[in-house]
C-alpha positions in Angstrom: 18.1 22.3 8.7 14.6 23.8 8.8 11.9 21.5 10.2 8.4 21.9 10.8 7.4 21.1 15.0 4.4 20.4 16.7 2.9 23.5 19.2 3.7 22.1 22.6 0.6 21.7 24.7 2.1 19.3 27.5 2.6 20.3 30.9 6.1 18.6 30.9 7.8 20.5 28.1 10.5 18.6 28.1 8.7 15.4 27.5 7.2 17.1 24.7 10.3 18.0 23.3 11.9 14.3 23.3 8.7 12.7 21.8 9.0 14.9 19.3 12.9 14.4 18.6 11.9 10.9 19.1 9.1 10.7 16.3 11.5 12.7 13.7 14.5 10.2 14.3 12.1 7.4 13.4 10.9 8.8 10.8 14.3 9.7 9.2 14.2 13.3 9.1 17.4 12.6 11.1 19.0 9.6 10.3 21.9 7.3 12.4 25.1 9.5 12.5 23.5 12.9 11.8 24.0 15.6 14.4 20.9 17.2 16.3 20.8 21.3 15.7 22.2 22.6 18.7 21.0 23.8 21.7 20.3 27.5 21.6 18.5 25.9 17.2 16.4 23.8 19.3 15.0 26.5 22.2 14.6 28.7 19.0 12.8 25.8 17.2 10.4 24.5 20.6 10.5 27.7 21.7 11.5 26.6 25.4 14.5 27.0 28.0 17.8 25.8 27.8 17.1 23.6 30.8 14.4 22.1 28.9 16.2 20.9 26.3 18.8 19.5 28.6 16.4 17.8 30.1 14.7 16.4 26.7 18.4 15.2 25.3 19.0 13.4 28.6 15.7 11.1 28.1 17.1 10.5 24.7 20.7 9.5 25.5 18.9 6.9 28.3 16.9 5.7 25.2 19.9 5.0 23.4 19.0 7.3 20.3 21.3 10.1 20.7 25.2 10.4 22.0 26.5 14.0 23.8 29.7 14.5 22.5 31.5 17.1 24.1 32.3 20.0 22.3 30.8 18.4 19.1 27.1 18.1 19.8 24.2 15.9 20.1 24.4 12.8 17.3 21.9 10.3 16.5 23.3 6.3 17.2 19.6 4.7 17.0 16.4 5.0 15.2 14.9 2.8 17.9 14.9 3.5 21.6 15.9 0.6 23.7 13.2 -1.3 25.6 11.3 0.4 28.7 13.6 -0.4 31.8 11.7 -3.6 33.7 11.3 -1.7 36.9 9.7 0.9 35.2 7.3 -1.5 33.3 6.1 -2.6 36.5 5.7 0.5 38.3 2.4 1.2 35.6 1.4 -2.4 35.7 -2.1 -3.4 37.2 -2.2 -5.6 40.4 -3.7 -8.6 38.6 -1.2 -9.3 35.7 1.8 -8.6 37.6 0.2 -10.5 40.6 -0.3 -13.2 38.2 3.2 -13.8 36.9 4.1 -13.5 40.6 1.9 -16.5 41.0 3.3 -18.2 38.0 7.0 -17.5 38.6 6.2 -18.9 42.4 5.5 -22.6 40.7 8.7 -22.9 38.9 10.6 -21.3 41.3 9.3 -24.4 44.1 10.3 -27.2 41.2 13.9 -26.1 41.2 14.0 -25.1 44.8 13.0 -29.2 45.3 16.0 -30.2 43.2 18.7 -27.3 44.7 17.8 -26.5 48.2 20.9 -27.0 50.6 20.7 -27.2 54.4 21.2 -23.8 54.6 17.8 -22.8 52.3 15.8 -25.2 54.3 17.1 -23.3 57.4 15.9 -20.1 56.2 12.7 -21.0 54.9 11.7 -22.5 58.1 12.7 -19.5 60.1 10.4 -17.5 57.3 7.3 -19.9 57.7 7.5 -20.3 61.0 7.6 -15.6 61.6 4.5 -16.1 59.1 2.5 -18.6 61.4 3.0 -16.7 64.8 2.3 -13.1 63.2 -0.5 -14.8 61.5 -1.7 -15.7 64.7 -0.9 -12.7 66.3 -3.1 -10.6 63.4 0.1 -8.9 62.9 -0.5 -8.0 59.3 2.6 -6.0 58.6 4.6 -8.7 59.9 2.7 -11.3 58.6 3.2 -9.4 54.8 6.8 -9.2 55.0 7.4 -12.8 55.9 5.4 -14.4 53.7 7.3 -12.5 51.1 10.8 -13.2 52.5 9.8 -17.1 52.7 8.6 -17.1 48.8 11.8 -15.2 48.2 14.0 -17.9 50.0 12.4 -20.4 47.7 13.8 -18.3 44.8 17.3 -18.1 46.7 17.0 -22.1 47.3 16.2 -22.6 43.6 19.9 -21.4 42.7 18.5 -19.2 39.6 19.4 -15.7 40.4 17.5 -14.1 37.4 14.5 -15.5 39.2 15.6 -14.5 42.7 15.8 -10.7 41.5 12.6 -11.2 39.4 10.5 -12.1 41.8 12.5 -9.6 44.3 11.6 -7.1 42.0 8.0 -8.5 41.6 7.4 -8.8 45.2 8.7 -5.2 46.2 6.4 -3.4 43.6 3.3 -5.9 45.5 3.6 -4.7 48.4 1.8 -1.5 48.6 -1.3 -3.1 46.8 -0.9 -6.4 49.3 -1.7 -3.7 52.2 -4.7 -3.0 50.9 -6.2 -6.3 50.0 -5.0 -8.2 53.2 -5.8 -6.3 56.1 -6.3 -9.1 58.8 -4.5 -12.6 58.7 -7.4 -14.6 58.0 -6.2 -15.6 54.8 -2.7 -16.4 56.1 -4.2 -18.8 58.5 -6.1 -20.7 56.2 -3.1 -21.0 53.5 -0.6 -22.0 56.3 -1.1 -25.7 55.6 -0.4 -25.2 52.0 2.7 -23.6 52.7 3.8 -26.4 55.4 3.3 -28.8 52.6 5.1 -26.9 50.2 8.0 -26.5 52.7 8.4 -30.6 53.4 8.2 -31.3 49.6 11.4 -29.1 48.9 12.9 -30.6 51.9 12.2 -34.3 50.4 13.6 -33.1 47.4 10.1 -34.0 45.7 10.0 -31.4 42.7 6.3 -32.9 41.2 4.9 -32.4 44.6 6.3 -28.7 45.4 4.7 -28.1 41.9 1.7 -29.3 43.0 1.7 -27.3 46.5 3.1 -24.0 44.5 -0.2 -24.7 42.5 -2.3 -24.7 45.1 -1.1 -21.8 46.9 -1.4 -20.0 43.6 -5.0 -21.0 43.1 -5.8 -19.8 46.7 -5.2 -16.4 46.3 -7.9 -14.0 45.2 
């Protein structure tokens, strides 16, 4: 089959090559159970290395538009690649929108927390608030960082929703790199230390309105 292709001008030829494949399956030049030309057609066709197209049918097989099948080739399954992996979505995300569903995600998580915690949750969470406080006081930032994290993140654990313990996990762990460079001293740590304290004893009383209102709060206080 005799197809016209693009020059390649992209560094990453084999990201050129799989756009490309990827722009002719959704256009139906080749359609759901059709068979790719094979590989030594397409290094002809691109004009690039057999590694290359290796390389370019492996992004389409994780995009779910193409299935190897050995000894009979490359065949197309989808005209439409499967959604960009979560992880990855977040890796290109800006500070302030995935910061902000942080924020958001930190409210619900303290409503459910109120209505699920267990002895063991509060336990934790203390432990947490408490490593925040001293290395607050002790302008240890790095410390100070990690356990405010890990005491949002035993909120999650105490809410009893593990989708939203691994979201915010996930959240949280792709944060961390741009929290070093907005908070290098404790000073905001200090000053929010109340609004966690409160946050903590309405969980413990079970008070989901109030631990809404004190995830709120805490929310609103960060630049």
């Amino acid at each position: 089959m005799m197809t016209n292709y693009q020059p390649l001008q992209r560094r990453n030829l084999a990201d050129e090559v799989a756009a490309q494949l990827r722009q002719l399956i959704s256009t139906g030049v080749y359609t759901v159970g059709q068979r790719l030309p094979t590989e030594p057609e397409l290094m002809q066709q691109f004009g690039v290395g057999r590694s290359t197209i290796r390389e370019a049918v492996r992004q389409m097989v994780n995009a779910g538009l193409v299935r190897v099948q050995q000894g009979l080739g490359t065949f197309v399954i989808s005209q439409q690649a499967l959604a960009e992996p979560l992880a990855q979505r977040f890796n290109r995300a800006h500070f302030q929108d995935l910061n902000e569903v942080r924020l958001l995600l930190e409210v619900k998580i303290a409503e459910k927390a109120a209505m699920h915690r267990t002895k063991e949750d509060i336990a934790r969470m203390k432990a947490f608030l408490k490593k925040r406080y001293d290395a607050a006081r002790a302008n240890d930032v790095e410390a100070c960082r990690r356990a405010d994290v890990d005491f949002h993140t035993a909120i999650a654990m105490a809410s009893g929703n593990e989708i939203m313990v691994d979201l915010y996990k996930t959240i949280a762990t792709h944060l961390i790199q741009s929290f070093k460079d907005r908070f290098t001293d404790t000073v905001t740590f200090l000053e929010t230390q109340h609004l966690h304290k409160a946050l903590l004893e309405s969980i413990i009383d079970k008070d989901s309105a109030q631990a809404l209102v004190w995830a709120s709060r805490i929310s609103s206080s960060v630049k």
